[in-house]
N, C-alpha and C positions, 0 to 999 in steps of 0.2 A: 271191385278192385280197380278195373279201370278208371271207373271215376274218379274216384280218388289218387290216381297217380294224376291224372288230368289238373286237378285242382291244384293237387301239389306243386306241380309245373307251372301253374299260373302262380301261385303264391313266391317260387322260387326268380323269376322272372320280376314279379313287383318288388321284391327283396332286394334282388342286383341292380333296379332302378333306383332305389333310395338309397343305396350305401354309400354314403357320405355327402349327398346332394343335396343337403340340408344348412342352414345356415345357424349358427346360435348365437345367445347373449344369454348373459346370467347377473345375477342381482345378487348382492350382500349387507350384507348392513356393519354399522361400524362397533370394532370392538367397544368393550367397557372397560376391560381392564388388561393383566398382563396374560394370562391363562389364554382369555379370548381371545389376544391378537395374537397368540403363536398360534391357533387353529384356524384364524381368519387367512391368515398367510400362507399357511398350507394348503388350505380350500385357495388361495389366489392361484399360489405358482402351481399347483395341480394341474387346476382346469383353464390358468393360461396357458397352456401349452396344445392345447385344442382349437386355436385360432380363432376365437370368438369377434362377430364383427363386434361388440362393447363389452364392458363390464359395470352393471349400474353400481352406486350405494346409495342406500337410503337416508332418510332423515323425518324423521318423527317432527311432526308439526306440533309445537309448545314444547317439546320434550330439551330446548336447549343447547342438541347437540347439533346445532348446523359448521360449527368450528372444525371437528371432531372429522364432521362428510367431508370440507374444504381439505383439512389435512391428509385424509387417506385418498381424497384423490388426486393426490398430489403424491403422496409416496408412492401409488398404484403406476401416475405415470411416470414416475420418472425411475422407478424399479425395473420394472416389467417393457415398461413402449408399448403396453395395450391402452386401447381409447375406451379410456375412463371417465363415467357421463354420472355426476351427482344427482342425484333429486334433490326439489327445489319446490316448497311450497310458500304459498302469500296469503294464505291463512292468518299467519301468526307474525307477519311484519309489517311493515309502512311500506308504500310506493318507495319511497327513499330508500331504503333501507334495502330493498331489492333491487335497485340500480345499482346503486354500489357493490351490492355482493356479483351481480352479473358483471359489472364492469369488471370486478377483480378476478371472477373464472376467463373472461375472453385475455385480461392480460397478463394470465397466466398461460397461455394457451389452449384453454379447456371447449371446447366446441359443440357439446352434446349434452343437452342438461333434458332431465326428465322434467317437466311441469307438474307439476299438482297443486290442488288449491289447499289438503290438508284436512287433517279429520278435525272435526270440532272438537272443542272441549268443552266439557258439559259444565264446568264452574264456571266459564267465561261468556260474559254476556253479549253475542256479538251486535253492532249495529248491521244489519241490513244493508244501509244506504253507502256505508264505508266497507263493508268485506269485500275483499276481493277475491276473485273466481279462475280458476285455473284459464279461463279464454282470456281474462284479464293479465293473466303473468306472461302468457304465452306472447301477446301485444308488445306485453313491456321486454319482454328479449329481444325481440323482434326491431325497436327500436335501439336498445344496446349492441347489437353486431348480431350479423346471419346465423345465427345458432342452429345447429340440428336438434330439432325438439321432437321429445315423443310424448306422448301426454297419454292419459287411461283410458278404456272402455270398460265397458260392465255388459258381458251376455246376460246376463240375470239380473239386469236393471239396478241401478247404484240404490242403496238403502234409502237414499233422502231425497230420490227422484220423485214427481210429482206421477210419474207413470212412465212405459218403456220407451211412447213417443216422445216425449218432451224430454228425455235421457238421451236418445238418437240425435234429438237436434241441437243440444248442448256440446254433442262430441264434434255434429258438423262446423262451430261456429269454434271450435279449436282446431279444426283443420286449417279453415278458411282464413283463422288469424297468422296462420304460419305454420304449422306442426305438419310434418313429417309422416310422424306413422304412429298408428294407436297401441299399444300394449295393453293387453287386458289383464282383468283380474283373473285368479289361477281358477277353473272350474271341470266338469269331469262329466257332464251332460254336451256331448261331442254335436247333438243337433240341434242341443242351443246355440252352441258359435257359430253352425256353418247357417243357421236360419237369420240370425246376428248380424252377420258377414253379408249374407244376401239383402238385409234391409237398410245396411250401409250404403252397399253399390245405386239400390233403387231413391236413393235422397242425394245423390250424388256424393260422394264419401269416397276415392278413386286413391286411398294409401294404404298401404298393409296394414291389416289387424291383424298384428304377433298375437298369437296364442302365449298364456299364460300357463308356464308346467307347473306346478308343486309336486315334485315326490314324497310321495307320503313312506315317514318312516315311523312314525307315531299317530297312530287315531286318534287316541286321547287328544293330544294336541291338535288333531287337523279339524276334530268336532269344536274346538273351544274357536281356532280361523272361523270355522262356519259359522258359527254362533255369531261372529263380531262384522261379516260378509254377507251375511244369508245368503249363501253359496251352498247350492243343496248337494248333501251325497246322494249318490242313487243307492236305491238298496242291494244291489247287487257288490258295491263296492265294501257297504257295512256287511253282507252275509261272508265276504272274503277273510274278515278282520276279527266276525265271530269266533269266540272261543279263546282266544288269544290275548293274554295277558303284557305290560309293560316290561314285563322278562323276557319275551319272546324275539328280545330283536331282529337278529338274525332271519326269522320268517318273515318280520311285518318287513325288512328291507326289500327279500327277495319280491314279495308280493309289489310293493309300491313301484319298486324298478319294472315289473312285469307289467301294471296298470301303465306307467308310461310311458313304454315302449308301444303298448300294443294303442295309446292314443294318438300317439307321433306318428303310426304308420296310418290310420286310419284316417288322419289330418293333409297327412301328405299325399295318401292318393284322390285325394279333397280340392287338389291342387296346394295344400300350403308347405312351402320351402321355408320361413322363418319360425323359429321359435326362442322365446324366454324361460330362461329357468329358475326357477325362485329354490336356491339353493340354501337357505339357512345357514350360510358359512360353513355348510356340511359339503367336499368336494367326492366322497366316499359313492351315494346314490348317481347324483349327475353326469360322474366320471363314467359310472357302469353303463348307466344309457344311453350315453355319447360313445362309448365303444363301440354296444353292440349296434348301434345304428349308424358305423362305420367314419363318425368323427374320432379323430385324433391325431397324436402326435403329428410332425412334418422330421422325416428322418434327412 
């Protein structure tokens, strides 16, 4: 029994060090229609009220909708006064066509653009010698005004890397171009990042690698992410979700909020203070974890 009061004491003590000493950002993507921008907006002013240093949106490379990212984050700022940082891929535009749209975020006053180069599309035949690469965008901001850029990492090595060394020194040469700080893809194997983390510091790599959250409130759906990431689950994560049916909400919640809790604490006594939340325009899971991990409101 001793011991365990012992332990207890040590775990209460790590607890009152991390309650609220944590910094966050969270990501959304843009509605489609009317239904989803009243939940998109609820998921805003929810978990704006937890002081986030940013709020990203996304933007699907080919998918069209880069107008769509420009506008809500533009409603985002000028609603709310939170710093609103669009993603921004050059996959699927001209050199041209990216200065201008960067010109038009700095004289809007937008300051924080996420880089990415863009998933490919499998009907489109890219040339090689003209695609441009997220180091390349990250250059081209860089020349349009001082931007705060944060660009991606992959602990599980990006699908179309040549291997995990030559993924390491792709992310160093988007530092080096100007980028800020790396966000990674969302994963659940905890000594992959911090093995990740440590092979950054050794190639010289000296800015935050935000950890990437997903709360899982759907398996089904988090296997079909995996499928398209090869982002592995561990089996201890599928043995939790065993049994458990697409009716079962309320359980898969409580469970997914429980998995990221207990990652954010084991990250943080890791030494990491930032983290991204890949929120689904869902504010319901993120708001709970950000509670109990002592973010919230300012009275």
């Amino acid at each position: 029994m001793v011991f365990y009061a012992i332990q207890w004491e040590k775990l209460n003590r790590y607890l009152v060090e991390l309650y609220g000493n944590i910094n966050v950002s969270f990501e959304f993507f843009p509605p489609y229609n009317y239904e989803m921008e009243t939940f998109f907006w609820k998921a805003i002013n929810s978990l704006g009220k937890l002081n986030p240093v940013f709020v990203s949106v996304t933007y699907g490379a080919n998918t069209g909708t880069r107008d769509r990212t420009y506008n809500i984050i533009q409603d985002i700022k000028h609603r709310t006064g939170l710093i609103a940082a669009p993603h921004l891929t050059c996959i699927d535009a001209t050199q041209q066509q990216l200065k201008n749209i960067a010109q038009k975020y700095w004289n809007s006053g937008i300051r924080h653009i996420i880089a990415l180069r863009g998933d490919r599309d499998r009907s489109v035949n890219y040339k090689h010698s003209t695609m441009m690469h997220a180091v390349d965008l990250v250059t081209l901001l860089k020349k349009i005004g001082d931007f705060d850029i944060s660009v991606a990492a992959y602990p599980e090595v990006h699908p179309e890397a040549k291997n995990a060394r030559d993924d390491l020194i792709n992310l160093k040469r988007k530092i080096d171009a100007g980028a800020s700080r790396a966000i990674t893809q969302f994963f659940f194997d905890i000594e992959n990042y911090l093995r990740f983390r440590d092979l950054c510091v050794s190639i010289g790599i000296n800015v935050k690698i935000i950890p990437g959250i997903l709360p899982i409130f759907n398996f089904q759906q988090l296997r079909r992410f995996s499928n398209m990431t090869q982002v592995k689950i561990p089996n201890w994560i599928v043995s939790m979700f065993e049994g458990l049916s697409n009716s079962d909400i309320d359980t898969c919640k409580m469970i997914g909020v429980a998995i990221a809790i207990d990652m954010v604490k084991v990250l943080f006594k890791e030494g990491v203070r930032d983290f991204h939340f890949y929120t689904l325009n869902r504010s319901d899971l993120t708001y709970t974890i950000c509670h109990v991990l002592g973010i919230r409101p300012k009275l």
